[in-house]
DODREN-296148 format. One line per 8 residues: their letters; for each residue y, x, z of C-alpha. Coordinates in steps of 0.05 Angstrom, whole numbers, plus 32768, in hexadecimal, padded with zeros to 4 digits. Example, Ala and Ser with C-alpha at 12.3 -4.5 7.8 and 13.67 -1.06 7.14 Angstrom:
2
as = 7FA6:80F6:809C; 7FEB:8111:808F $
# end
This chain:
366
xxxxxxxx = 8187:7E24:81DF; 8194:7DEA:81B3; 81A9:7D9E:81CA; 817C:7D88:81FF; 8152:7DC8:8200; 812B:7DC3:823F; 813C:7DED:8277; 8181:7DDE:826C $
xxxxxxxx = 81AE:7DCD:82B1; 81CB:7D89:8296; 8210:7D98:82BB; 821A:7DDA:828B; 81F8:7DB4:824C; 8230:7DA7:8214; 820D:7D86:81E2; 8223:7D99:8190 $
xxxxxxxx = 825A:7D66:816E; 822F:7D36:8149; 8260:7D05:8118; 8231:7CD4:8120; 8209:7CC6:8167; 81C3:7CA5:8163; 81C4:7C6A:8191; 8191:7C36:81AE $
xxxxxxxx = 81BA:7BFA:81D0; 818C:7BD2:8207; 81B1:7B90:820C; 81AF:7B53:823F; 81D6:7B2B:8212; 81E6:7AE3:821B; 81DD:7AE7:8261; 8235:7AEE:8266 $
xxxxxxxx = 826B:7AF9:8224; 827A:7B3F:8236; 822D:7B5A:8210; 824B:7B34:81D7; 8294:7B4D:81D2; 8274:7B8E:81DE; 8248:7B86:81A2; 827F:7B6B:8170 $
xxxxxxxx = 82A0:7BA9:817C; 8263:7BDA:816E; 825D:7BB9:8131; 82A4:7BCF:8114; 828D:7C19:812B; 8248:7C19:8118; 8254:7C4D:80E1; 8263:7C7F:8118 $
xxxxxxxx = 821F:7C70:813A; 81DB:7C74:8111; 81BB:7C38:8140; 816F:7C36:8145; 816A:7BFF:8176; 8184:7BBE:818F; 8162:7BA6:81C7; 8165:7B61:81E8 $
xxxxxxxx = 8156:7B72:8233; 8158:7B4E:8274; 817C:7B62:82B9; 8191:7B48:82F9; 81C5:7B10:82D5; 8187:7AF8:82A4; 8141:7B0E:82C0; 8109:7AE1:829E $
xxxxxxxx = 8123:7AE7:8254; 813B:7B15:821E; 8170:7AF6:81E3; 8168:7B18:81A4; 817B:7ADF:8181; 81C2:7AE7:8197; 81C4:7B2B:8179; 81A4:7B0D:813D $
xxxxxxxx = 81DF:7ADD:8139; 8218:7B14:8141; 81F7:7B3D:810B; 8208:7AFA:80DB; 8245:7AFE:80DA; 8247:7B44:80D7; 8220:7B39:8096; 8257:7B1A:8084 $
xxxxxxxx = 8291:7B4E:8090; 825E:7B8B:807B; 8272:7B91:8037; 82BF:7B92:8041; 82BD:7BC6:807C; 829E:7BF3:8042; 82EC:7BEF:8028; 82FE:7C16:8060 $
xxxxxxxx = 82C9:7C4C:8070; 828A:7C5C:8059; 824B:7C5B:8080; 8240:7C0A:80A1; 81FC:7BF6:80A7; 81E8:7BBE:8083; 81CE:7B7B:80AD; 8185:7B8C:8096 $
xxxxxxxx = 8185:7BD2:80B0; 81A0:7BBA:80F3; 8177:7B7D:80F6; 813B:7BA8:80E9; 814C:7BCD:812B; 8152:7B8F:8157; 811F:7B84:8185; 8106:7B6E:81CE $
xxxxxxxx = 8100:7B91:820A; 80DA:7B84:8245; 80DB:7B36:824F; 80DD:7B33:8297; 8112:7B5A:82CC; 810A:7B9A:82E7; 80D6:7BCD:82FE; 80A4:7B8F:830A $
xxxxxxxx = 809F:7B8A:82BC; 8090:7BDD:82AF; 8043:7BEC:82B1; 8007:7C0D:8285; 7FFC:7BCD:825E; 8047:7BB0:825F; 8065:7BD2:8223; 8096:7BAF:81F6 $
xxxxxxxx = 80B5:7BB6:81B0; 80F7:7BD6:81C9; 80D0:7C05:81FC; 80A9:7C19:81B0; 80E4:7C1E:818D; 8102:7C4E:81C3; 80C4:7C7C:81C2; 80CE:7C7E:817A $
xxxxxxxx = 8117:7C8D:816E; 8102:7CC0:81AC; 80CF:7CE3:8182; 80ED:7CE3:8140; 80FC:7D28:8121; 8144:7D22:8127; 8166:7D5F:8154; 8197:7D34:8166 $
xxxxxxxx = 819B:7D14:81B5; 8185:7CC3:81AC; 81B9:7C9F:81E4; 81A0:7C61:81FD; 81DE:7C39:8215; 81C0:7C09:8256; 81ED:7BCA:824F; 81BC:7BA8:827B $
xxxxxxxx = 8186:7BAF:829A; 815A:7BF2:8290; 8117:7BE7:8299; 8105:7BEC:824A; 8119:7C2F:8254; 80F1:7C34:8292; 80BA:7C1D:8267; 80C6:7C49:8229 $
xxxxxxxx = 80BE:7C87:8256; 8089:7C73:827F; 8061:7C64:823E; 8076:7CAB:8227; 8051:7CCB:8265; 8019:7CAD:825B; 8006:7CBC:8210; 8027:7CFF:820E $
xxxxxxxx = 8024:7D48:8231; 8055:7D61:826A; 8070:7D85:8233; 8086:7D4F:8206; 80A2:7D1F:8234; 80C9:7D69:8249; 80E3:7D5A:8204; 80EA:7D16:8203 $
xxxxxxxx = 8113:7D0B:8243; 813D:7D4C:822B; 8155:7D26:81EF; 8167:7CE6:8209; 81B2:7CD3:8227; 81B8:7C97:8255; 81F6:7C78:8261; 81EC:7C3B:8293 $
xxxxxxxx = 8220:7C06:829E; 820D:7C05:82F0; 81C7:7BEE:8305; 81B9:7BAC:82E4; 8170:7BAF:82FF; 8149:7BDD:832C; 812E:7C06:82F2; 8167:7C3C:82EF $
xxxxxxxx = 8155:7C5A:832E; 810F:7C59:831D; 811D:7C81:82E0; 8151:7CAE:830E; 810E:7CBD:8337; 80E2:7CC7:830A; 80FF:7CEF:82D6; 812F:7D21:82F5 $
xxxxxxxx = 813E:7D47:82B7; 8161:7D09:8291; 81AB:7D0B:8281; 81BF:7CC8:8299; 8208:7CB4:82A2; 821E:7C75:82D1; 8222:7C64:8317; 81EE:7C58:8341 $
xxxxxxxx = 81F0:7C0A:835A; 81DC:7BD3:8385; 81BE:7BA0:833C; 81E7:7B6A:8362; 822C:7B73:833D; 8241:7B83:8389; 8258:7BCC:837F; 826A:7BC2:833A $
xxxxxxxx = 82B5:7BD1:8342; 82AC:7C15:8359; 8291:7C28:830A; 82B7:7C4F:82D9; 82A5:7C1A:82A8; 82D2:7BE4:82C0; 830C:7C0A:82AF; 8307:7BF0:826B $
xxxxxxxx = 831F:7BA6:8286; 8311:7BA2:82C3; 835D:7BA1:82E9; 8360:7B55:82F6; 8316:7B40:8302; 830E:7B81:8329; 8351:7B8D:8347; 833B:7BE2:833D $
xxxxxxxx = 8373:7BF7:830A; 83B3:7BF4:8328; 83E2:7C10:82EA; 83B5:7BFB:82B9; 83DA:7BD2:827F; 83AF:7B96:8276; 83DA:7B77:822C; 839F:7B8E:8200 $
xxxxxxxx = 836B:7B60:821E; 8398:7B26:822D; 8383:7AE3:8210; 83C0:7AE7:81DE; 83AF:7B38:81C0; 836C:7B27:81C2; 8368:7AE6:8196; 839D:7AFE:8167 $
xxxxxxxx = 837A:7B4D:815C; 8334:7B37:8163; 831F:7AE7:816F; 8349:7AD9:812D; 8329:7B11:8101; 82F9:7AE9:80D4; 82AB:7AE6:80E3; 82A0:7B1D:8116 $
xxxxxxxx = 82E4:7B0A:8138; 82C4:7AC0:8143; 828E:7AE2:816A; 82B5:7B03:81A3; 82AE:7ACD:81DC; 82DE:7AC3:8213; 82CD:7AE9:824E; 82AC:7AD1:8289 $
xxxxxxxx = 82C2:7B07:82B3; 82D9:7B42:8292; 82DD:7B5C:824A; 82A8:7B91:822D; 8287:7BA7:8263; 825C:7BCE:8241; 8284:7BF4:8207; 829C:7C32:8231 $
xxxxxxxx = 824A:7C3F:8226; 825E:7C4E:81DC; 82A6:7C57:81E1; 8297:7CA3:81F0; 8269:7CAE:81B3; 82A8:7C96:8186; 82BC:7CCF:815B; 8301:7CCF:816E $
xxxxxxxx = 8312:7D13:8177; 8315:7D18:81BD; 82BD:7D33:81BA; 82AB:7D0F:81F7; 8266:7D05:81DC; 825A:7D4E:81ED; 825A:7D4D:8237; 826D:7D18:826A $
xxxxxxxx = 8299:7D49:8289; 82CE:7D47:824C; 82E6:7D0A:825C; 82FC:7CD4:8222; 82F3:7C8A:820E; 82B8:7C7A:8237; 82D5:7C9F:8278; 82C7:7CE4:829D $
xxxxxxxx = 828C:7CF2:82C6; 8275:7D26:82F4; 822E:7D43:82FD; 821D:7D39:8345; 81E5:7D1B:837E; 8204:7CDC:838B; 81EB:7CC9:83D9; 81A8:7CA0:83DB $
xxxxxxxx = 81A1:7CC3:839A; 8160:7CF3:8387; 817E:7D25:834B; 81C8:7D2E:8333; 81DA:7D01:82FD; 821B:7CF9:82D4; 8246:7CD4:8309; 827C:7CC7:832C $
xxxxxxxx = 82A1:7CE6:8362; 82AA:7D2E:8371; 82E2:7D51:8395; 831D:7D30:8381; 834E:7D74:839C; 8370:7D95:835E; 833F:7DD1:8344; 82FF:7DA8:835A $
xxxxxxxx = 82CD:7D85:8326; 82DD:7D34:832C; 82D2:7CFA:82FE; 8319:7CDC:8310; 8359:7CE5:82E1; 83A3:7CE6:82F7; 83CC:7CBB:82C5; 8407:7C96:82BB $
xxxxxxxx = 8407:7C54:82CA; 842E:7C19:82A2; 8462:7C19:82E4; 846D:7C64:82DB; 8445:7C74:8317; 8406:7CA7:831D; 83C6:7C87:8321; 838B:7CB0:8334 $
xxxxxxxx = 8341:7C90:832D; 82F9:7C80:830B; 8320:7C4D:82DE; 834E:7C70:82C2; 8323:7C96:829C; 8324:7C5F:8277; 8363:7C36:8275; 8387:7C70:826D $
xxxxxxxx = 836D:7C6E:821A; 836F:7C22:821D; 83AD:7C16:81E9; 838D:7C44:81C2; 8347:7C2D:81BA; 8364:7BEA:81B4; 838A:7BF6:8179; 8357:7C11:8158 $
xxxxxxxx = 8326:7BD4:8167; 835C:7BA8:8148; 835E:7BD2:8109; 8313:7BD1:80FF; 8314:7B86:8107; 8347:7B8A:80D5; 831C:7BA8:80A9; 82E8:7B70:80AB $
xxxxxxxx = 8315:7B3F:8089; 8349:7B68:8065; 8349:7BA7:802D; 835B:7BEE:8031; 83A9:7BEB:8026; 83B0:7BAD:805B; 8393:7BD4:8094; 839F:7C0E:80BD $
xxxxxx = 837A:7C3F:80C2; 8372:7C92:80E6; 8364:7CB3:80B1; 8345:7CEE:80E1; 8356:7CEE:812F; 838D:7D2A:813B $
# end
């Protein structure tokens, strides 16, 4: 069967290496710095991603309004940097393309703002990308709140057959930073078949520290990552490798609460050599997950948890800690590549201000 082919058990699904994923991001930015940082730094990686949406959305932190102005604003000054990441690889979008993508979701929070006659431009513009004839999946990365996804799909069941929505649903990927509204378990519900990554939450921020996710910062606001070496998100390595570097650098805010949030959504779909992109299960920038029914749960989804006992499927890694110790956890999943996806954030915001021979670069992941 090819990617997505329906019948498919998701758990067994490995999906073909794609160098370049097709991505739809729904953002609540402006409502905290961390939709912002994480923004800046899909910018420096768009040529990895061929992006066919930016979506202003709202969620539990920013319910009556949707900012896609602010995205607006970041893509100035990546304007402004465009032409000189071109030095380094081929392949960055222009500001035109990417402003031509930007749009707004559903104006209003959650499930109270999905219905018949309640579609928006981003729940459009995910139908669309959905439909297009493109074999590729089309992962829509839920930074905050996912009821323009909600709204996308019910919109798709009720202009097309069961048949096509069969086909719609089996080409999309979800990967939800926690519930920012009630809308995720809505689409949970209602569309069984969907490959959806994340863990199932309270929208309240409340069981927000049990998530994968906040292994990419999370050690001091969350207290989760005992081990974890916090020196690349300091206030020092930050401002000097990112805050310092020209025009994009001047839009990374200071964090609220706790860097990025929402990258490990596209760390994953990096093409980094490690393939994770493929199947949840691999493991890699954006964490490891497990397919199982998480309790109060209807369906298996990509999760957490699992039997942590060696031989048995779990989303939790064993690593080595800065102290020397063995950590074993969600989070590490993550922290264990932070030094390395660090470095190479630095070197791409390196590339926005200086040329070829002044800048690191891979040169092909080994």
């Amino acid at each position: 069967m090819g990617p997505g082919a329906a019948g498919e058990v998701p758990a067994s699904r490995v999906d073909p290496y794609v160098p370049r994923a097709r991505v739809v991001v729904l953002t609540d930015i402006a409502n905290e710095p961390d939709d912002q940082m994480s923004l800046v730094r899909f910018l420096v990686y768009s040529n990895q991603f061929d992006v066919e949406g930016l979506v202003a959305t709202t969620s539990t932190w920013m319910k009556s309004r949707v900012r896609p102005d602010v995205i607006h604003s970041v893509l100035d000054a990546y304007e402004q940097v465009q032409p000189n990441l071109l030095k380094h690889e081929p392949g960055f979008p222009t500001a035109a393309a990417l402003r031509a993508v930007v749009t707004s979701g559903q104006p209003a929070y959650g499930m109270a703002a999905v219905g018949r006659d309640q579609t928006s431009p981003g729940a459009e513009r995910i139908v669309r990308a959905v439909l297009k004839d493109d074999p590729r999946p089309l992962w829509v990365l839920a930074w905050g709140g996912a009821n323009t996804l909600a709204q996308a799909l019910l919109r798709a069941r009720a202009t097309r057959t069961p048949a096509e929505v069969e086909a719609v649903v089996s080409k999309l990927r979800v990967y939800a930073i926690s519930d920012q509204d009630d809308a995720g378990a809505w689409i949970r519900r209602e569309f069984p078949a969907l490959h959806y990554v994340g863990t199932p939450s309270t929208p309240d921020g409340e069981q927000y520290y049990f998530a994968t996710w906040t292994g990419i910062s999370g050690d001091r606001f969350y207290r989760n990552a005992p081990g974890a070496d916090f020196t690349t998100f300091t206030d020092e390595w930050v401002n000097a490798n990112v805050r310092s570097k020209g025009p994009l650098g001047k839009h990374y805010p200071l964090p609220c609460c706790i860097h990025e949030g929402d990258t490990p959504s596209f760390l994953g779909l990096i093409d980094n050599g490690l393939a994770s992109a493929m199947s949840p299960a691999y493991g890699g920038w954006g964490g490891r997950y497990v397919f199982r029914q998480p309790y109060g749960e209807t369906r298996p989804m990509w999760t957490q948890g699992g039997d942590s006992y060696p031989g048995r499927d779990s989303s939790r890694d064993t690593v080595t800690g800065i102290d020397g110790a063995s950590y074993t956890s969600d989070q590490a999943t993550i922290w264990r590549w932070r030094r390395a996806f660090q470095h190479d954030f630095a070197a791409r915001m390196d590339w926005t201000i200086r040329d070829e021979g002044e800048a690191n670069h891979t040169r092909g992941w080994s």
